[in-house]
ZAKENU-357146 format. One line per 3 residues: number of its first residue (from 1); their letters; for each residue x, y, z of C-alpha. Coordinates in steps of 0.001 Angstrom, whole numbers. Example, Ala and Ser with C-alpha at 12.3 -4.5 7.8 and 13.67 -1.06 7.14 Angstrom:
// ZAKENU-357146
1) as) 12300:-4500:7800 | 13670:-1060:7140 .
// end
This chain:
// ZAKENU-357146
1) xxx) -93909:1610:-3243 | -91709:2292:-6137 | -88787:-193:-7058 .
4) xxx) -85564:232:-4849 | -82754:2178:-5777 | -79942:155:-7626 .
7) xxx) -76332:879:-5861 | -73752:1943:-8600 | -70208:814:-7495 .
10) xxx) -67430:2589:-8921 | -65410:1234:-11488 | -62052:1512:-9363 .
13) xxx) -61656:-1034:-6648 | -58840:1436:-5347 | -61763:4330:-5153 .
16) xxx) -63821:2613:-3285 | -61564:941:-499 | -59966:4620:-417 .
19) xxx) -63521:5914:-208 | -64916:3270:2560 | -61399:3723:4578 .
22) xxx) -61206:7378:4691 | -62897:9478:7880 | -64780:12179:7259 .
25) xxx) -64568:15416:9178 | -66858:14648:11560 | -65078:11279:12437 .
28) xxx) -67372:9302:10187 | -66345:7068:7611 | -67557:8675:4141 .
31) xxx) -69855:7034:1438 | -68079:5972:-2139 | -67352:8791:-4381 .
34) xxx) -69645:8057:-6707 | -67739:9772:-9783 | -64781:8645:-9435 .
37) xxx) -65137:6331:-12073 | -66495:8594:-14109 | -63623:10720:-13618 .
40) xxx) -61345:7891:-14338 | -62943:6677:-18168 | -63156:10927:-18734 .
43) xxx) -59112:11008:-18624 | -58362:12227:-15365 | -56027:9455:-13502 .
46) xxx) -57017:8406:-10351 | -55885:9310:-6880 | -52952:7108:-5558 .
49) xxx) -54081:4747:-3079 | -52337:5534:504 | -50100:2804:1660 .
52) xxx) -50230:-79:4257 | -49413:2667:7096 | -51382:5508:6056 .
55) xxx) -54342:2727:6282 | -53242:1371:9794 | -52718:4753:11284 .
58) xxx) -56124:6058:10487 | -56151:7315:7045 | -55507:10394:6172 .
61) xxx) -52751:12146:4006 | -50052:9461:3089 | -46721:9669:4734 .
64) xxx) -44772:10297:2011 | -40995:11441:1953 | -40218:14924:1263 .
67) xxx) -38992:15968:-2462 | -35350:15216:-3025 | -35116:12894:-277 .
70) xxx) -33747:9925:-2396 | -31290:12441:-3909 | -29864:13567:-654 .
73) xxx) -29650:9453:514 | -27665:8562:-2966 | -25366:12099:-2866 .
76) xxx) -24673:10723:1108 | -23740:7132:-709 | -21493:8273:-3270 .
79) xxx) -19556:10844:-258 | -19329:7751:1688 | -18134:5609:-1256 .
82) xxx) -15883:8327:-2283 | -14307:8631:1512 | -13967:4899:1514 .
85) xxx) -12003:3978:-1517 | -9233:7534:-1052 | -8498:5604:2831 .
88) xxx) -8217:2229:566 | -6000:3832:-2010 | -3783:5846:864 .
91) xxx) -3430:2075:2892 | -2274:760:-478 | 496:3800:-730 .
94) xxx) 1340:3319:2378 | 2151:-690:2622 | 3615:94:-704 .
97) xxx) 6054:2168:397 | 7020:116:3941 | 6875:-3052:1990 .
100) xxx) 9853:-2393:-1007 | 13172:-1843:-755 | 15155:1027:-1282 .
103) xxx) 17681:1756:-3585 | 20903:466:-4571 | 22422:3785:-5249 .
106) xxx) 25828:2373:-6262 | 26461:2359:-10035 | 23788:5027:-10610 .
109) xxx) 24967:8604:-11381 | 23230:12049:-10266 | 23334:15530:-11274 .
112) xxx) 22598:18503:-8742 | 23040:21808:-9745 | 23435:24473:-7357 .
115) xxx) 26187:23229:-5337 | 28212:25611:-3689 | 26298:26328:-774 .
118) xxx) 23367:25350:717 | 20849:22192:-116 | 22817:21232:-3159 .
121) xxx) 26101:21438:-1077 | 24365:19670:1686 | 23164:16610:-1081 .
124) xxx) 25768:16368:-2899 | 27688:15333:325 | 25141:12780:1599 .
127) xxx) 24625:11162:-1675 | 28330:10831:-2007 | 28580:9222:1051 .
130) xxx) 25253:7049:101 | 27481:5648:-2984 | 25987:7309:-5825 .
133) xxx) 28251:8549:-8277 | 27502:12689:-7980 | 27787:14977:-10551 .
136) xxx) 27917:18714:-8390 | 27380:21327:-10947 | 28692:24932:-9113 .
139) xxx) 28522:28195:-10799 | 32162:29022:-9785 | 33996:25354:-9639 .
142) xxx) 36874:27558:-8113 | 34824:29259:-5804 | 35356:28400:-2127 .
145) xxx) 31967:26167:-1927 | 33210:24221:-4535 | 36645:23952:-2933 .
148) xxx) 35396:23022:309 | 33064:20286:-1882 | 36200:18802:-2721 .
151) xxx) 37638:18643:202 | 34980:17182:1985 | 34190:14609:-727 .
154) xxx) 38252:13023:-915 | 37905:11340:1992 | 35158:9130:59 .
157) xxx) 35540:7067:-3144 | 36190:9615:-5838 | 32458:9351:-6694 .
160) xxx) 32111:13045:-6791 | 32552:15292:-9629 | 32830:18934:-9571 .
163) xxx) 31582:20669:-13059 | 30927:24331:-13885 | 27225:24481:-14528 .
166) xxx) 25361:28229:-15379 | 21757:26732:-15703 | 20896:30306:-17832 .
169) xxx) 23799:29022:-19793 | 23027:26471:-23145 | 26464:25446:-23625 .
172) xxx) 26858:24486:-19622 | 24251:22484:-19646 | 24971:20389:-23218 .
175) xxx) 28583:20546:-22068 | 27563:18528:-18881 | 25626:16403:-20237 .
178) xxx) 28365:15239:-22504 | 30698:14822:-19304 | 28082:12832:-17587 .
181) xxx) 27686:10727:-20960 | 31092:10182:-21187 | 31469:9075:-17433 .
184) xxx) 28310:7475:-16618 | 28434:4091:-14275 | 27486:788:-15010 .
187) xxx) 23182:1604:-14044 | 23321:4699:-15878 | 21252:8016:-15128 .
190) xxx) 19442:8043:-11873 | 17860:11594:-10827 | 18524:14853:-11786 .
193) xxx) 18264:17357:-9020 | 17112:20893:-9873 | 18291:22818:-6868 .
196) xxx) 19969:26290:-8497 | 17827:29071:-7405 | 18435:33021:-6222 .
199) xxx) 15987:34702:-3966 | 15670:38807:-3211 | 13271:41554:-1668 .
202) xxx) 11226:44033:-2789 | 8144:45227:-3685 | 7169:44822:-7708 .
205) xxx) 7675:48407:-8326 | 11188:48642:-6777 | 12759:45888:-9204 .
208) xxx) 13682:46365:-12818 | 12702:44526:-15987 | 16539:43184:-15768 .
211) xxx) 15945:41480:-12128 | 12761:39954:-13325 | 14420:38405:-16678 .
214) xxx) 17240:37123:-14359 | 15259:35209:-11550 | 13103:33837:-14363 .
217) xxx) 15967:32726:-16531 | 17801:31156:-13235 | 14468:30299:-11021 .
220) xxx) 12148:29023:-13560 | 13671:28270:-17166 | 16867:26847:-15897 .
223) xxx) 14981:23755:-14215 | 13453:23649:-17626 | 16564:23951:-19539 .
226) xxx) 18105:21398:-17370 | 15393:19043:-17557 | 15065:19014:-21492 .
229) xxx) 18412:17982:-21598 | 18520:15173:-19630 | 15233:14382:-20293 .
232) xxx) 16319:11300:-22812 | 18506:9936:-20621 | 16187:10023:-17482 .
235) xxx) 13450:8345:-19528 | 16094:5579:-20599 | 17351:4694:-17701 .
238) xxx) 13893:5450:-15800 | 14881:7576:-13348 | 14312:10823:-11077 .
241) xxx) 13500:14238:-11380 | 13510:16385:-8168 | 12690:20357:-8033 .
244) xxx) 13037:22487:-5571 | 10367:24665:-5227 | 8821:26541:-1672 .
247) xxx) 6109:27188:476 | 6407:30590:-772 | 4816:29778:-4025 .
250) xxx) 1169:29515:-1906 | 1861:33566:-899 | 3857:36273:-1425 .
253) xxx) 5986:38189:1801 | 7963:40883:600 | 9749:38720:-2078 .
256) xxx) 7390:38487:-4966 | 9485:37579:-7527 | 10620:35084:-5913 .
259) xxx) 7007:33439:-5092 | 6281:34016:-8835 | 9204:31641:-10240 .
262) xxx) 8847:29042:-7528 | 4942:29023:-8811 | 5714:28711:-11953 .
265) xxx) 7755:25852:-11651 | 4584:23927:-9655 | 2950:23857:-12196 .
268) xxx) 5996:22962:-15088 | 6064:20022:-12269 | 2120:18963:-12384 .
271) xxx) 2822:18871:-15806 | 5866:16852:-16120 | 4801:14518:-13339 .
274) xxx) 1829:13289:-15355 | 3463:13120:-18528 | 6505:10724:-17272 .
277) xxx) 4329:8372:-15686 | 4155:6186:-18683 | 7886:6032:-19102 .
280) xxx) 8211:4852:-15217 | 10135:8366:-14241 | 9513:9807:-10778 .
283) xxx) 8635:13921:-10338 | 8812:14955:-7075 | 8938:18965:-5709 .
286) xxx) 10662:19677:-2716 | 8899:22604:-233 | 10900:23883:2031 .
289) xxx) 9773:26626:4860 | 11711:28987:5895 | 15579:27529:6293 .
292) xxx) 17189:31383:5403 | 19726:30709:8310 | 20916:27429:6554 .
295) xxx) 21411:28606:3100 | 22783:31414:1731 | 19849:32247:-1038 .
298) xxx) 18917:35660:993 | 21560:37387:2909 | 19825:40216:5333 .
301) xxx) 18624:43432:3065 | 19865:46866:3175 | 16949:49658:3512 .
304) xxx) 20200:52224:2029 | 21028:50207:-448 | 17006:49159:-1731 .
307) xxx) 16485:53428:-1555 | 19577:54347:-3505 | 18577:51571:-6119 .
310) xxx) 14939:52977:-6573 | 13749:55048:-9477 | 12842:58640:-8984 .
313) xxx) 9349:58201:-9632 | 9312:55362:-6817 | 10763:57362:-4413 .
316) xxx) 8272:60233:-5064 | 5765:57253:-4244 | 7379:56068:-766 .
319) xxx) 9426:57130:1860 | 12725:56038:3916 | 10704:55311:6997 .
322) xxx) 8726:53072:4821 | 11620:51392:2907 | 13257:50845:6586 .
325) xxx) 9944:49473:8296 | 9602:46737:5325 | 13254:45522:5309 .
328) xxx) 13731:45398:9148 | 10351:43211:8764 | 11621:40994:6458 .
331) xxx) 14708:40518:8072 | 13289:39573:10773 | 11722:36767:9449 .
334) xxx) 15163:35602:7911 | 16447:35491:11443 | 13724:33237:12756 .
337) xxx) 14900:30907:9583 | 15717:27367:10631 | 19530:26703:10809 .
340) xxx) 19123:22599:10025 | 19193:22643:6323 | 19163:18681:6436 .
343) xxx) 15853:18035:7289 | 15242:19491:3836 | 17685:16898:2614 .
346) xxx) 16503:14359:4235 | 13009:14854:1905 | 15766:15135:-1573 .
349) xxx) 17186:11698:-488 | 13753:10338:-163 | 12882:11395:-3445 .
352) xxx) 15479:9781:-5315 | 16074:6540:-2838 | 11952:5479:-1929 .
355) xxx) 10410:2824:-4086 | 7347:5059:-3942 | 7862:8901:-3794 .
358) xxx) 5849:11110:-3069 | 4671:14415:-5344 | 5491:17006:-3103 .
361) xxx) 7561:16891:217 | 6408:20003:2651 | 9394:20724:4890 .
364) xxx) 8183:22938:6969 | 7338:24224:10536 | 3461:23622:11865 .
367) xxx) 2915:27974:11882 | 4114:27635:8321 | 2137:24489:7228 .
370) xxx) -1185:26355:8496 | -434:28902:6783 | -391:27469:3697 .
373) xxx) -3724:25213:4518 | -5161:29008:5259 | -4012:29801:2271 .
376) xxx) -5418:27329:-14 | -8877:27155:1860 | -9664:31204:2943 .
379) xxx) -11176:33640:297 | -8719:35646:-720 | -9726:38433:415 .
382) xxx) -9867:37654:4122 | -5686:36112:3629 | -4925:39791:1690 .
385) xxx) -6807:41518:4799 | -4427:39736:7388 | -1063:39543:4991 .
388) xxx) -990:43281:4131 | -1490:43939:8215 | 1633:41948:8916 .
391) xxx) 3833:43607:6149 | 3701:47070:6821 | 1918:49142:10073 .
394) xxx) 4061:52807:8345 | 1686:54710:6136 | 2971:56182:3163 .
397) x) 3086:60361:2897 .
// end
């Protein structure tokens, strides 16, 4: 008999209990590979061992987690995390706000321009009877809004000031700025109040290069010019600024120009908000819905008068019917306009009088608030689709 066959183990432990442990096909456990460990000292790296449960259930192919699993467990983390600490910041905001106290508005001064009508007549009132010292800036201080301002203001302390105040105007604006200088109370400058703003219809073609320079100029850069001036005095005394702006600026209805300014002046806002943090001054936009009835910003539109204004070449472009359907549409809506015009100034006083305001107020009905949410979340071209239904059903010739 020749000698007996010597057994060569493999050089991996790992091989071997992988090799002993593993079934074969038939059921069987296999042999030892017997080059593994040859395999192993020639460079190529060994198998990976199956864990403690591969071994317990049998063998086989591990049970290992799918690619990106780990990935999809931290990204679920950091959502979580994320979710957690905005609820924690929004509980902080709002103990913060329930647990300060409000203003003292006597001895602290305020300018609002736009008062004779509407929100700024409306303010100007309340924060009169509030005890601020008001400064009401009208276009035409003998107009009868300012009159009535007057009137309506004796009864009070003689807190209330009525000044002429063009916000397109340079020298109305330095000139009340020196009045307020020269009267201010014993707290100084408290908020400033943008509220001047003039609203009108039609489509961008029907309005001239002279209407578009004008609701700028009023709209847009005479908050601006406004603000620049009593921007030294605001950070001084570290006050409030408060702009009126509208849900209007999220879509456009008829009134383009309009929507255009009052976007505009968002953003001048975003701006300004972040850049006054540091010197403790409060920004805060006001966005009101649809309060036509309570204002007198857009009094009801004439189709006559919008056809006898357009150019030839516009009117080769559209027709009466046309001109008619769009303005009885969008005087419709003004009708439907909420008549309360101080809920809106209920949000003004809040921004000037909370010990924590907030960045925007929305003022507006539910319909109108989910519009806006539509708004800001649909593609644009599924809000165009339904927007250009509801403007006009009339085909043009």
């Amino acid at each position: 008999m020749g000698a007996p066959a010597q057994l060569q183990l493999p050089s991996d432990p790992t091989d071997a209990a992988r090799s002993y442990l593993e079934p074969s096909s038939a059921g069987q456990v296999k042999p030892p590979s017997l080059g593994s460990g040859r395999a192993a000292r020639r460079g190529n790296p060994p198998e990976t061992p199956p864990g403690p449960r591969a071994v317990l259930e049998g063998g086989g192919t591990p049970c290992r987690p799918p690619p990106g699993t780990h990935t999809v467990r931290w990204g679920s983390m950091w959502v979580t995390a994320l979710l957690l600490l905005l609820a924690l910041l929004l509980l902080v905001l709002l103990l913060g706000r329930r647990g300060a106290s409000r203003l003292e508005p006597a001895g602290r001064a305020v300018l609002i321009t736009g008062c004779d009508s509407g929100f700024g007549h409306l303010l100007a009132l309340r924060l009169h009877r509030l005890g601020f010292t008001v400064f009401a800036g009208c276009l035409c201080p003998g107009g009868a809004g300012a009159r009535r301002l007057q009137r309506e203001a004796a009864a009070g302390a003689g807190r209330l000031r009525v000044l002429r105040l063009d916000v397109t105007c340079g020298r109305d604006v330095q000139a009340a700025k020196e009045l307020v200088l020269s009267h201010l109370p014993e707290r100084g400058f408290w908020g400033l109040v943008n509220n001047a703003g003039i609203s009108t219809f039609g489509e961008t073609g029907w309005l001239s290069m002279e209407k578009y320079e004008k609701f700028t100029d009023v709209n847009l850069l005479g908050s601006i010019r406004t603000t620049l001036a009593f921007l030294p005095l605001l950070r001084k005394y570290k006050g409030r600024i408060v702009f009126m702006s509208s849900i209007i600026a999220y879509f456009a209805l008829g009134n383009g120009i309009y929507s255009m300014t009052k976007a505009a002046i968002e953003k001048f806002c975003d701006a300004l908000r972040l850049e006054m943090k540091k010197f403790g001054v409060q920004v805060s936009i006001i966005q009101p819905g649809n309060y036509a009835r309570s204002t007198k910003i857009q009094p009801p539109v004439s189709a006559e008068e919008i056809w006898n204004e357009l150019s030839e070449e516009e009117k080769a472009v559209y027709n009466k019917e046309y001109v008619q359907e769009r303005a009885n549409f969008f005087n419709n809506i003004l009708s439907e306009g909420s008549p309360n015009g101080n809920e809106v100034v209920d949000a003004m006083v809040d921004a000037l009088m909370s010990p924590a305001p907030k960045a925007r107020y929305m003022v507006a009905r539910l319909k109108e608030k989910a519009l806006v949410i539509v708004c800001a979340l649909f593609p644009t071209a599924v809000m165009d689709f339904f927007l250009s239904y509801a403007l006009s059903k009339v085909k043009l010739t």
